[in-house]
C-alpha positions as CSV (number, residue, x, y, z in Angstrom):
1,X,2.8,30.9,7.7
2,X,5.8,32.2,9.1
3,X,4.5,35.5,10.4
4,X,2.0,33.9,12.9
5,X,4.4,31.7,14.2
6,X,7.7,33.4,15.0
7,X,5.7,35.5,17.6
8,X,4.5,32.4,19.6
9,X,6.2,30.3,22.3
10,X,8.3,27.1,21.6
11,X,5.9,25.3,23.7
12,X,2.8,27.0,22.1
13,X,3.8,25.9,18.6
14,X,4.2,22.3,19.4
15,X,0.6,22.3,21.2
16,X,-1.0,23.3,17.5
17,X,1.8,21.0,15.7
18,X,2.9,18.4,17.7
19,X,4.6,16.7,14.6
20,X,6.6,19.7,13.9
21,X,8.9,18.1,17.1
22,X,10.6,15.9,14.4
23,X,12.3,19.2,12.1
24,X,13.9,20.2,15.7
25,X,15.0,17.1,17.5
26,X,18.5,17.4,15.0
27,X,18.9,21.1,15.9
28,X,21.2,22.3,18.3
29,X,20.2,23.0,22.1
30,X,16.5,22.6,21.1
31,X,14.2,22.2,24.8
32,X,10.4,21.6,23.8
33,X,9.7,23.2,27.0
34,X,10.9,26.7,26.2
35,X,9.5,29.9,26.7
36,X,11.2,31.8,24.1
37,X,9.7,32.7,20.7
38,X,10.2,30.7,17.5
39,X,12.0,33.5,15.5
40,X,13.6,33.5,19.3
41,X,15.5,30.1,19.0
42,X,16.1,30.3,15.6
43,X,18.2,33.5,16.1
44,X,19.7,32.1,18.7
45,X,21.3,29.4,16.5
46,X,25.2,29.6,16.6
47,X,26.7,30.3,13.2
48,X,29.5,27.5,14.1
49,X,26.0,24.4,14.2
50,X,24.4,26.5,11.3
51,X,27.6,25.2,8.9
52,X,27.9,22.2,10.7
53,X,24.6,21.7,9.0
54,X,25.4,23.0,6.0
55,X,22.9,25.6,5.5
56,X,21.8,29.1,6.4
57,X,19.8,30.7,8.8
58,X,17.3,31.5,6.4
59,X,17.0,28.9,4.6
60,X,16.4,26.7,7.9
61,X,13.6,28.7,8.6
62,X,12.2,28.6,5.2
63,X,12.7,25.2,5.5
64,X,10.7,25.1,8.5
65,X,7.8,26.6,7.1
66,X,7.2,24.8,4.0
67,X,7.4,21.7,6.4
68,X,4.3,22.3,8.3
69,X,2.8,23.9,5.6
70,X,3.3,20.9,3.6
71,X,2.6,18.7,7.0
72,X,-0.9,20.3,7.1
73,X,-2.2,19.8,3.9
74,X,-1.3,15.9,4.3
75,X,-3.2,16.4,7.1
76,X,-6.3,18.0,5.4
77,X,-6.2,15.8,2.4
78,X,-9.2,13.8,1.5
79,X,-9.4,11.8,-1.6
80,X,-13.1,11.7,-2.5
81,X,-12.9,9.2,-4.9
82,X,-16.2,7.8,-5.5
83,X,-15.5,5.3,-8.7
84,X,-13.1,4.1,-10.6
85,X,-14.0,3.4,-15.1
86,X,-11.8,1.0,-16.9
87,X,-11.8,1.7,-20.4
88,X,-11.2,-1.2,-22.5
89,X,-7.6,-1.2,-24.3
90,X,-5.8,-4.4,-26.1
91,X,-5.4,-8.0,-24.9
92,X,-1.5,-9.0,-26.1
93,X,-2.6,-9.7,-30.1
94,X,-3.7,-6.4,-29.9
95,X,-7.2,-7.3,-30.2
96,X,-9.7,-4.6,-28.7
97,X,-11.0,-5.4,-25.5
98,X,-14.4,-3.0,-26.5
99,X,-15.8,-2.8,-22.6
100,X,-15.7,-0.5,-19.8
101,X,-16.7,-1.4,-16.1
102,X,-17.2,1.3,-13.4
103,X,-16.5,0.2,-9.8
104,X,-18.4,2.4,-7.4
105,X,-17.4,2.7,-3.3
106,X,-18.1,-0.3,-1.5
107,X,-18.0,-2.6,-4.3
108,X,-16.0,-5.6,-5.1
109,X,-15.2,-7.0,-7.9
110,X,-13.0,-10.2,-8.7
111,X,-10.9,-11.1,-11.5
112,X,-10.6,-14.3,-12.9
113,X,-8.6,-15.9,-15.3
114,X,-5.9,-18.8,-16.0
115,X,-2.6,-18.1,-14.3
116,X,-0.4,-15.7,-16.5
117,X,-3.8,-14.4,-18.3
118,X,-2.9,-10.8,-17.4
119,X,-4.9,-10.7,-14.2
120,X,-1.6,-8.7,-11.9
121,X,-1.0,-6.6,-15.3
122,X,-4.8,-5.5,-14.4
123,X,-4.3,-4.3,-11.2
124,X,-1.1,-2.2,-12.2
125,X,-3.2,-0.3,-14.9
126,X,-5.2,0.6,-12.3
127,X,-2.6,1.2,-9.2
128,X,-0.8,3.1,-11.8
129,X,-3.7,5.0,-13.0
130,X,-2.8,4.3,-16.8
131,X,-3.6,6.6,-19.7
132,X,-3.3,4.7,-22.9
133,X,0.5,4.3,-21.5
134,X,1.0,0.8,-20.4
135,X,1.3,-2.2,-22.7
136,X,-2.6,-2.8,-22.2
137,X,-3.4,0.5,-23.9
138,X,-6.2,0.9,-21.0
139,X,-7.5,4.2,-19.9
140,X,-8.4,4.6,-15.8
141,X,-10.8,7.5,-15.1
142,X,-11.7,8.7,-11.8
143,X,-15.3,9.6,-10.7
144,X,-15.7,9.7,-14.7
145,X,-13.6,11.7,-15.4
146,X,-9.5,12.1,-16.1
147,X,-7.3,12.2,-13.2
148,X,-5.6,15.1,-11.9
149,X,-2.1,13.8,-12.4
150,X,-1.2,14.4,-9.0
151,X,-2.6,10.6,-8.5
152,X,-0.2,9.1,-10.5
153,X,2.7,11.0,-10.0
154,X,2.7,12.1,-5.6
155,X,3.4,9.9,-3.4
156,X,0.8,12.3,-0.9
157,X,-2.0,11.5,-2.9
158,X,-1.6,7.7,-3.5
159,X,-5.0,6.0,-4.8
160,X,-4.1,2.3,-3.9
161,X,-3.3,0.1,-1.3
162,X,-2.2,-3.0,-2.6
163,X,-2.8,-6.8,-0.6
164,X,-0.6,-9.3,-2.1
165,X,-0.1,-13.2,-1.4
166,X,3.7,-12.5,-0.2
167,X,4.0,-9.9,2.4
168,X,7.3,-10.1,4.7
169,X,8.2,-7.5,7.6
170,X,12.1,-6.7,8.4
171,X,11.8,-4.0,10.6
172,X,12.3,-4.6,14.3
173,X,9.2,-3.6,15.7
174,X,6.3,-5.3,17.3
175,X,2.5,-5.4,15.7
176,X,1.4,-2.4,18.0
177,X,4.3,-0.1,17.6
178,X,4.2,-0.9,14.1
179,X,0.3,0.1,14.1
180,X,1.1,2.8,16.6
181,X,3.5,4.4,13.7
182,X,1.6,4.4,10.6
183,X,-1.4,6.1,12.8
184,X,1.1,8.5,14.3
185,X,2.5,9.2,10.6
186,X,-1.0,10.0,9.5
187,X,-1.1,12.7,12.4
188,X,-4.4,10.8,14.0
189,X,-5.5,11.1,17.4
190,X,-6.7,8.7,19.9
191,X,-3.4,6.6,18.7
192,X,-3.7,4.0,21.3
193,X,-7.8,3.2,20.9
194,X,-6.8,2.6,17.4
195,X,-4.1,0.4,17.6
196,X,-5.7,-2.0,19.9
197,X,-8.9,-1.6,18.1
198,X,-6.6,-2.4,15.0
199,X,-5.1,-5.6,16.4
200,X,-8.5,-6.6,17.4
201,X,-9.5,-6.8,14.2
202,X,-6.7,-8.4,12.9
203,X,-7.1,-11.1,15.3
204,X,-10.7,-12.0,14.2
205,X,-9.3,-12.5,11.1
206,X,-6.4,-14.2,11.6
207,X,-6.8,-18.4,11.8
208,X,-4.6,-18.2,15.2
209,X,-4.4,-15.1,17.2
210,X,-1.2,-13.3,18.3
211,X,-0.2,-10.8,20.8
212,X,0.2,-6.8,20.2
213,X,3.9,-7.3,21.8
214,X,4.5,-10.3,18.8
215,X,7.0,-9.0,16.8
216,X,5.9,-8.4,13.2
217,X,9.0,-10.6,11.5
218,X,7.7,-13.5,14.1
219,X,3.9,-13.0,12.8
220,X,2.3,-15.8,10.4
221,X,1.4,-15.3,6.2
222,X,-2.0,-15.4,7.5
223,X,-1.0,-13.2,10.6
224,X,0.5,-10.6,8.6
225,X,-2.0,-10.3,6.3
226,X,-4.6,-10.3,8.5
227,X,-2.5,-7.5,9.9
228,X,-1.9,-5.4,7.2
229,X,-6.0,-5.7,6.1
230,X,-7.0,-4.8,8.8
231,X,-4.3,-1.5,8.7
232,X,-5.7,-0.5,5.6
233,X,-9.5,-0.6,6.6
234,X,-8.7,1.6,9.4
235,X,-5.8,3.5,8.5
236,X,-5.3,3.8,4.9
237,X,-6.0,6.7,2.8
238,X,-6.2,5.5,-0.7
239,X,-9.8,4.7,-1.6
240,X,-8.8,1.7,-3.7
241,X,-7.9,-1.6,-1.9
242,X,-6.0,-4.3,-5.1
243,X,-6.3,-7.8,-3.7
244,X,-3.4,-10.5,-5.6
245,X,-4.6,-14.3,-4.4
246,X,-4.8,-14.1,-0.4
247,X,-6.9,-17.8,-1.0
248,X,-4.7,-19.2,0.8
249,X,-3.6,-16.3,3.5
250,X,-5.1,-18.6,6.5
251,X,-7.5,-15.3,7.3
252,X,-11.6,-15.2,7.4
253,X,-12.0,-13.7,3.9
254,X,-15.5,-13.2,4.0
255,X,-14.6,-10.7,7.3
256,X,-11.9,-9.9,5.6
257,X,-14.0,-8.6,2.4
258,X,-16.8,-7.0,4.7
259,X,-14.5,-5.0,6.8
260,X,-12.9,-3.5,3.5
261,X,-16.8,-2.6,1.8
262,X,-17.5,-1.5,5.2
263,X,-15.3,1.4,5.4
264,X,-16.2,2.4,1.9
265,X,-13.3,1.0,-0.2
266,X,-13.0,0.0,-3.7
267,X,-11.9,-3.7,-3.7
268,X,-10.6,-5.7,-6.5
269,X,-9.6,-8.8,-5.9
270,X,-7.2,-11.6,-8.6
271,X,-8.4,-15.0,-7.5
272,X,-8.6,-18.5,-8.4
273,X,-10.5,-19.1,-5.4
274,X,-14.1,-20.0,-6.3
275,X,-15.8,-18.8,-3.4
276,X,-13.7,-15.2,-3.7
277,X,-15.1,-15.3,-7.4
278,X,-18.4,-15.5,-6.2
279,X,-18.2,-12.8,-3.7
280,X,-17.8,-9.8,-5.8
281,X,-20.5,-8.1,-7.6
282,X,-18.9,-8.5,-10.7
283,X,-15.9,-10.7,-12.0
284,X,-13.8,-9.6,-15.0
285,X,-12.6,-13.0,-17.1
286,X,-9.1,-12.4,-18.1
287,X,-7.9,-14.2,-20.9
288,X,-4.9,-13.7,-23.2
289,X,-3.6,-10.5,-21.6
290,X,-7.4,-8.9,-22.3
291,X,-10.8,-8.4,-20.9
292,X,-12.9,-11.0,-22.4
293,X,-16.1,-10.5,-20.6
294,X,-17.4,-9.2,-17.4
295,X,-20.3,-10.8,-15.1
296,X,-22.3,-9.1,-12.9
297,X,-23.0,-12.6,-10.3
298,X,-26.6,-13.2,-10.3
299,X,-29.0,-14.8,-7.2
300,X,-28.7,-17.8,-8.4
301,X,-24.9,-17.5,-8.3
302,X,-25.4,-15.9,-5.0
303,X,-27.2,-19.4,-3.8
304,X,-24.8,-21.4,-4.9
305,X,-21.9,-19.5,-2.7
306,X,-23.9,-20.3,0.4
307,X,-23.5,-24.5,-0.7
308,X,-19.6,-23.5,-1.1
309,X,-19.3,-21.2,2.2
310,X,-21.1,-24.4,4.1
311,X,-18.7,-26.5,2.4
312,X,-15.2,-24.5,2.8
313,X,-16.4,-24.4,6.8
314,X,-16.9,-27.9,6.9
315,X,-13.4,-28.4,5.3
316,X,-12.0,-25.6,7.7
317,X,-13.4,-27.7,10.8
318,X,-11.6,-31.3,9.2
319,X,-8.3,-28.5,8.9
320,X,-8.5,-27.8,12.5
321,X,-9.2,-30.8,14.0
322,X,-6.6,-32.7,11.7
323,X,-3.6,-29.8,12.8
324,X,-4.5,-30.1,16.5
325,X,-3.5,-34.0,16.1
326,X,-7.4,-35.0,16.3
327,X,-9.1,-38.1,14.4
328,X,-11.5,-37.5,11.9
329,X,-12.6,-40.7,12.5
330,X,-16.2,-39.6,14.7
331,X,-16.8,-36.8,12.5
332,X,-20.8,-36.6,12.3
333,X,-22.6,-38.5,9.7
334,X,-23.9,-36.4,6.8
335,X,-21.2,-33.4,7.3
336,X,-20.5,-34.3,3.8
């Protein structure tokens, strides 16, 4: 990579890689506007700033080059992951689970079980991609087949985005630059369509919405999550989207679920939430650290989520009208 670029133009190189601005901005007398050659400004480089830095000439420039080379390929990089297979392990007797479930692209599936069944140590198996290394013995394959280890081990190629029930900012920024940066890391264009497109989202999710210029530490449970769901849908790499209770997040989680399928991700969801249960195509029952069965929800299933929907919106409207200091006293006959 070197070759072709120490003959061009300062200028010229950061018009093909705008992100390589970040190696120079700590270099000495660096102007983004210059004429001169690459190979140019590194010559030109004082041997007094070169040990100030503590390394060579050479090596800055080798340096260099294995940082937009590296740069690049995180810019090519598609994970085509298409399905995820959980092969059965040991529940914590050391009973054999004997099942498998594949999870294609677009799919949801929920898993339910009584608290401290083993439903979290699940979803690490599978955000770790475990092969028969993890107290559960479980084997994760990927498009049936076993994983190139580079997605367990590189940070690059991370499978998972994980959704949990307790997510907390401390950086100083507000929801759009913090939007603005992850896109900007991810080298995307059209940054500001998709940070406004992001916060949109978010906001038709959220119970109560909130302002790109609303600092993220000042932003709501059900805020942030909405936030950060709607982040991943649009910004996210990893294929593979592990939900940990959001019942009670204070977002739309029907949305919620439908944005996620709609931009092709695998979702897997721990819930105790009924109506969650009932929205993925399958449920895995978790009991004593161990798959003990999996469903597959049937229509009739399927009918009785639409009583339950009807009934969480009727309980959503009592919420409402009950936090905005209204009586419930003229509520319509029948709403029950």
């Amino acid at each position: 990579m070197w070759d072709s670029l120490a003959a061009i133009t300062i200028k010229e190189m950061l018009t093909a890689y705008p992100y390589a601005l970040d190696f120079f901005v700590p270099l000495p007398a660096f102007d983004e506007e210059a004429n001169c050659t690459v190979a140019t400004y590194f010559d030109s480089i004082e041997q007094e700033a070169l040990q100030d830095l503590g390394i060579g000439r050479q090596e800055l420039v080798t340096q260099f080059a294995a940082f937009l080379t590296q740069m690049e390929q995180l810019k090519e990089q598609k994970t085509a992951i298409e399905s995820i297979t959980i092969l059965g392990g040991q529940d914590k007797q050391g009973n054999a689970e004997n099942c498998s479930i594949t999870i294609f692209a677009g799919e949801i599936v929920s898993i339910v079980g009584p608290t401290g069944s083993g439903k979290s140590r699940l979803l690490a198996d599978i955000e770790w991609v475990a092969q028969h290394d993890t107290p559960t013995n479980r084997q994760i394959l990927l498009n049936g087949q076993l994983p190139d280890s580079k997605y367990r081990f590189s940070i690059e190629h991370k499978l998972v985005a994980q959704l949990s029930q307790n997510m907390n900012f401390i950086m100083d920024l507000t929801a759009a630059e913090f939007v603005s940066m992850h896109a900007e890391s991810r080298m995307l264009e059209n940054v500001q369509q998709l940070t406004d497109n992001i916060i949109a989202k978010a906001n038709e999710l959220a119970g109560e919405q909130f302002a790109p210029d609303t600092p993220v530490t000042s932003l709501s449970g059900g805020q942030s999550r909405a936030l950060m769901i709607a982040d991943t849908a649009y910004l996210s790499s990893s294929p593979i989207v592990l939900i940990d209770e959001i019942e009670n997040a204070g977002i739309d989680r029907k949305k919620a679920l439908r944005l996620l399928i709609d931009k092709q991700k695998i979702v897997l969801m721990a819930t105790h939430d009924p109506i969650l249960a009932l929205m993925g195509n399958k449920r895995i029952i978790i009991k004593n650290g161990g798959i003990a069965k999996i469903i597959h929800t049937s229509e009739k299933e399927k009918l009785h989520l639409e009583v339950l929907e009807k009934l969480d919106r009727q309980m959503q409207t009592i919420r409402e009208r009950l936090r905005s200091g209204q009586s419930i006293d003229d509520l319509p006959e029948g709403l029950f």
